[in-house]
N, C-alpha and C positions, 0 to 999 in steps of 0.2 A: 293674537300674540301668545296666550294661554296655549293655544293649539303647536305654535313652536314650540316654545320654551321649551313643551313637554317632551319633545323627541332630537333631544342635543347629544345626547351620549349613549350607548349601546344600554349599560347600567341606567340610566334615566328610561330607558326605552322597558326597560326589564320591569323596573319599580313602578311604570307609568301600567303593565299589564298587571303585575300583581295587586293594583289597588283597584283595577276594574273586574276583577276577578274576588274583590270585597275581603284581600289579603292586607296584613300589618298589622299596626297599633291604629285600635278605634276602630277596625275595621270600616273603613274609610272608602268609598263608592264613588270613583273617579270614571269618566268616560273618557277612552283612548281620542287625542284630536282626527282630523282628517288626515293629517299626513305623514300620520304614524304607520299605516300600512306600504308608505312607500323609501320609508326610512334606510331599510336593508337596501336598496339600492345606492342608496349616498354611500352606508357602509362598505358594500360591494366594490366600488369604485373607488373609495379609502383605500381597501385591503389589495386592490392590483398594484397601487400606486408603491405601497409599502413591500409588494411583493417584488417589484420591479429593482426596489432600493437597496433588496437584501440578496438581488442576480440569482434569483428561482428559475431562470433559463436556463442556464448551465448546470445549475446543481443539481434541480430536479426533472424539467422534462427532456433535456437532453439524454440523461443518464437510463430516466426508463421509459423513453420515447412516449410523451404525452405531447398532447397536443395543447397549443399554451390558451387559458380559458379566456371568455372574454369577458366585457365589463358586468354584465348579467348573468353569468353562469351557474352562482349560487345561489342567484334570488329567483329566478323563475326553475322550473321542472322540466327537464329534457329528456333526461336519461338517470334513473334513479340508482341504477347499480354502478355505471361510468363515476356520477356523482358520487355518492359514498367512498370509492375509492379513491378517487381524488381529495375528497375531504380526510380520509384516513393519511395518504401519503403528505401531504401538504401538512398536518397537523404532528405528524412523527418527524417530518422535517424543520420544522420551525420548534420545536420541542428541544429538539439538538442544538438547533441554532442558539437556543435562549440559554447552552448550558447545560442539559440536561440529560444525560443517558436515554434513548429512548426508542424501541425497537422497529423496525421497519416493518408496518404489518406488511400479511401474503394474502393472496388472493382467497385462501381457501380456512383462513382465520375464526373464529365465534366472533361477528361482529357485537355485540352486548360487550364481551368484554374490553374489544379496544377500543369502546365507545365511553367506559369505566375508567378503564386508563386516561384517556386524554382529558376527561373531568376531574380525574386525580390529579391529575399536574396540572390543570387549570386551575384549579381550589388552592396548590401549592405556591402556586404564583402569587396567592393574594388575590384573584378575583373571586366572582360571584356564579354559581349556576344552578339557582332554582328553579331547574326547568326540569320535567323529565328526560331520562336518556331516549325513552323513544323520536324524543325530536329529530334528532341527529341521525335517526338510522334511515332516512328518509335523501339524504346527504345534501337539501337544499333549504331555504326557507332562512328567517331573520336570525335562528339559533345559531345556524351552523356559520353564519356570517361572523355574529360576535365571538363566536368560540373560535373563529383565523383570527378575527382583529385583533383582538386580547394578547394570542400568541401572539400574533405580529409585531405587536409594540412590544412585548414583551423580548423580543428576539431583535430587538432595534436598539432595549437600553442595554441589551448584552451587549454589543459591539459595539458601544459608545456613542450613535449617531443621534445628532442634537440638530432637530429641527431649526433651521434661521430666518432673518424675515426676509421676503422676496424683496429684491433690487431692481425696480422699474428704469428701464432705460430713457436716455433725456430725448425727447422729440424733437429734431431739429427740422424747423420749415425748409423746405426751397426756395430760395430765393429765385423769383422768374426774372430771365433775362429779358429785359427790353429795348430796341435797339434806341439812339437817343436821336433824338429830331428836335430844331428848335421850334417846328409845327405840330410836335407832340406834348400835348399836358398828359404828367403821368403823378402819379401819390406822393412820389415822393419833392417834385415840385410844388405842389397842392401844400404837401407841408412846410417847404420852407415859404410858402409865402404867406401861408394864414398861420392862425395860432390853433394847436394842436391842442386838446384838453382829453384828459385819462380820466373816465368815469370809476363805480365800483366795480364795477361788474368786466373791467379790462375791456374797454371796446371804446375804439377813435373814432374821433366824429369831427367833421369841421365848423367851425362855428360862421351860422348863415349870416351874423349881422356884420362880420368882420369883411366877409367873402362879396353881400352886400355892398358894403362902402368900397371896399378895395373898385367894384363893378361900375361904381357911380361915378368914380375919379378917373376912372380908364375913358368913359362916355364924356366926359367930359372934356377930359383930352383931345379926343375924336373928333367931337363938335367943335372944338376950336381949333384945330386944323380943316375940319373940313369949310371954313368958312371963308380959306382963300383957295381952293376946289370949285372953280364955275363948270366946267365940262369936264365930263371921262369920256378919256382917249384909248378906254381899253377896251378890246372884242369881245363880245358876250360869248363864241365860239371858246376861244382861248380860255378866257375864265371857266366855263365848264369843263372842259378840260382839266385844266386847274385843280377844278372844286374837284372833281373824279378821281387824278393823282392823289392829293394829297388826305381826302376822305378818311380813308384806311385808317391813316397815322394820327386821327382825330380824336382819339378817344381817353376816358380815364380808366386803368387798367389799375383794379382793386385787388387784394391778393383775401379768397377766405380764407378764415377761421375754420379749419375741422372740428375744433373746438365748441363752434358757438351753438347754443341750445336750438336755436330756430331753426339751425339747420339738420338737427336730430328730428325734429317736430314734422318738420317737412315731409324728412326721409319714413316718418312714422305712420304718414298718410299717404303718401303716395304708396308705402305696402300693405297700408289697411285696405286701399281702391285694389291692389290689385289680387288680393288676398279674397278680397268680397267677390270679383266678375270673376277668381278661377274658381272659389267657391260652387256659384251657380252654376257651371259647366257640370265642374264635376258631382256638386247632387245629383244632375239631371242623369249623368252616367253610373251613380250608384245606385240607384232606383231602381232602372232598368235593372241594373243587375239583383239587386233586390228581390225584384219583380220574376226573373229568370228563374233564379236558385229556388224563391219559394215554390214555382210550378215545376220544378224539377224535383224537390223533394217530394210533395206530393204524389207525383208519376212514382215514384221509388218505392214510398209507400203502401202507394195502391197495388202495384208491382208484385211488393213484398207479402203482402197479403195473399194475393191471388197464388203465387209459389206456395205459402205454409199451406192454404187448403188443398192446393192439389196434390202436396207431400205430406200430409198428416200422417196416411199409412206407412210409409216411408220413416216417418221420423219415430211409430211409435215400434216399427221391425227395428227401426238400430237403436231403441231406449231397452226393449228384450234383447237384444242380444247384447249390451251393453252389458246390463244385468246377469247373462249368465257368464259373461267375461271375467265378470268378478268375481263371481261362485268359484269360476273354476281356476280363479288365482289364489284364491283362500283356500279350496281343496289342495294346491300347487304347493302353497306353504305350511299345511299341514303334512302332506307327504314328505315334503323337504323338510322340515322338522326330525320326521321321522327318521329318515333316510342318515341325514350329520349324528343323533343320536347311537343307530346301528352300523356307523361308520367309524366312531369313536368307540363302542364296545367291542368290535373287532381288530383292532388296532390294539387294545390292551389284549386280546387273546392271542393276539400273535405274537406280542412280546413275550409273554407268558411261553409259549411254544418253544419261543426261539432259546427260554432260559433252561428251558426242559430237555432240550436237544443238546446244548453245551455241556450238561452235567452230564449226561449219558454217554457223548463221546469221550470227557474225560476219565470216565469209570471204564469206558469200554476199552482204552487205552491203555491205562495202568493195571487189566486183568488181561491183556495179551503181550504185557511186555515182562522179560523174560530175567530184568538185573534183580530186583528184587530175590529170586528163589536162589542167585547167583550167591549175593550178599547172605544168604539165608545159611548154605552149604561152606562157604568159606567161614563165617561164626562158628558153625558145627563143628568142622576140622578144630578151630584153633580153640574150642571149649574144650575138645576130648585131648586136644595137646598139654591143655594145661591141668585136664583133670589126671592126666601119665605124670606131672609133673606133681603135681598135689599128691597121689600116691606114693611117687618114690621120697618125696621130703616125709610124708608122715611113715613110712617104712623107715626111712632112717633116724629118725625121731625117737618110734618105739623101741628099736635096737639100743640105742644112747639112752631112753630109760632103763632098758632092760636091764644095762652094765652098771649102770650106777647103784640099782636097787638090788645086786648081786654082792658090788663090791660093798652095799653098807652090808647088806646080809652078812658077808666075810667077817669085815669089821665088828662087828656087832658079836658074833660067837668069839673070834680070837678075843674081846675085848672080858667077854665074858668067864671064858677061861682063866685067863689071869686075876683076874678077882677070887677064885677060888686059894683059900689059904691052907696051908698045912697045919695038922692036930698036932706035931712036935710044935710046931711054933707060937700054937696059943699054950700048950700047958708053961712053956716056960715061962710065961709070965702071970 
């Protein structure tokens, strides 16, 4: 009962490892039961059921053509890289389903990190996963069970789907048809003549002291009629006859119980005998076979021997040349080393060229083209036009000095003269 209890829920299965593993409080040294190694398969079988409920048909292996897993796919090792990505798609699917943004990995992904992620959003959910991620990269075993189931429930109370309690359907007997004879005693006769009594256990029975008396009263009957009966006048021919007819229709036709325990007990032995005699057959034919395979492997071995010694030389000519296969892949990568280095440095010298050649043809261009000296001669003209033009305004400039600095000249002596006074006209005063 210990050995149950301990493996009821994936988490119970988790806490039931970490305490045999001398993790917790107290550090506390629990041994895992017996049938906690075969737990993942209950879960496994869980997780299809819930996979079925959430139509992973159509969503996921239709979409990208998988093949749908079966009840055991993640608990035993088949195919470890199929697995992993199964386990990858399934977990990015049910991630969304719960809700949750979450990318569809690709084939060609760092498994580590989408093994992060899906523990990330595992942890967000409110579960538990103290396990390493290496577990998972493996894509089968009890981890990767509870890390689908987890999502799965989790992807179930998204959509609102609420478990109900199963609705067993009512068993209705058949009732056997029996044809009716008044030379037929059938059950249901049997009961309206005796008294029918209900035990605890649901099971009719007749009561013998009733059925008894009822017998004693019939014979008694008989004996007093047969006491005005001196001869029978009937053929013993005839009568067999008779008795032959109506034989058949002589009986009490009982209806069982599928129900009743003894007839489970019966059924339990009758295939424990046949369970034991096909048993013995088949030891005796696993034996043999037993017996086969062991001398068959031994030939193989022996076989195998005899091949490595006579190919030793053999084996140590391709271990040398092995050897220099890799020398001369390391020389390989040293060259090629070299070679992307001196491929990259000439790459920059040809850029460098190509810059070198651009400026030359533009210089060589602009020193055979011919507007410039054009523009050069047409400035000349129009500088010496304007230096003609600069000389006749300063020609006429100095002219218009000249007259002015004449007429004050003029000015200036007429002015001077009249200043001069006559000697009559100072004596008289």
């Amino acid at each position: 009962m210990a050995a149950a209890a301990a493996v009821v829920t994936p988490s119970g299965l988790e806490d039931e490892v970490s305490r045999s593993r001398g993790e917790g409080a107290g550090e506390m040294v629990v041994e895992r039961g017996p049938g906690a190694a075969y737990h993942m398969f209950v879960v496994m079988e869980d997780l299809v059921e819930k996979l079925k409920l959430l139509r992973y048909e159509e969503d996921v292996l239709r979409k990208n053509n998988l093949k749908p897993p079966s009840r055991h796919y993640f608990a035993l090792p088949t195919n470890p890289g199929e697995q992993f990505y199964m386990f990858c798609t399934l977990a990015a699917w049910l991630i969304n389903k719960a809700g949750r943004p979450f990318e569809q990995p690709q084939e060609y992904d760092d498994p580590n990190a989408i093994i992060s992620n899906i523990l990330s959003e595992l942890r967000s959910f409110g579960r538990t996963a103290d396990f390493p991620p290496s577990k998972l990269k493996s894509g089968y075993g009890e981890h990767v069970c509870y890390v689908l189931d987890c999502l799965a429930e989790e992807a179930l109370k998204y959509i609102g789907f609420t478990w109900k309690r199963p609705a067993y359907p009512v068993e209705e007997l058949e009732e056997e048809t029996v044809a009716e004879d008044d030379a037929e005693l059938t059950l249901n006769k049997v009961d309206e003549e005796f008294v029918e009594e209900e035990t605890d256990n649901e099971e009719n029975f007749i009561d013998l002291n009733v059925l008894k008396a009822q017998t004693y009263r019939l014979d008694m009957n008989e004996s007093a009629k047969q006491e005005d009966i001196l001869e029978s006048t009937t053929d013993a021919a005839e009568w067999s006859l008779e008795v032959e007819r109506v034989l058949p229709q002589l009986k009490v036709t009982i209806r069982t119980d599928n129900k009743d325990w003894r007839i489970h007990v019966d059924q339990m032995h009758q295939h424990k005998s046949g369970i034991e005699s096909a048993l013995k057959e088949t030891k005796g034919f696993l034996d043999r076979l037993h017996n086969e395979i062991s001398r068959t492997l031994e030939k193989i071995g022996s076989r195998e021997k005899y091949i490595n010694n006579q190919l030793e030389h053999l084996v140590q000519e391709y271990r040398a040349a092995q050897a220099q296969l890799s020398e001369a892949r390391e020389r390989y990568q040293q060259g090629n080393g070299g070679v992307t280095e001196r491929t990259r440095i000439l790459s920059e010298v040809t850029e460098e060229l190509e810059k070198v050649k651009q400026e030359m043809e533009e210089k060589g261009s602009s020193m055979t083209d011919g507007a410039p000296l054009v523009k050069i001669k047409q400035s000349l003209t129009k500088l010496k036009q304007e230096t003609v033009q600069m000389d006749i305004r300063i020609g006429v400039v100095e002219h218009t000095l000249l007259q002015s600095k004449l007429k004050e000249k003029s000015n200036m002596t007429r002015d001077m003269h009249a200043t001069i006074i006559p000697e009559s006209a100072i004596g008289s005063y």
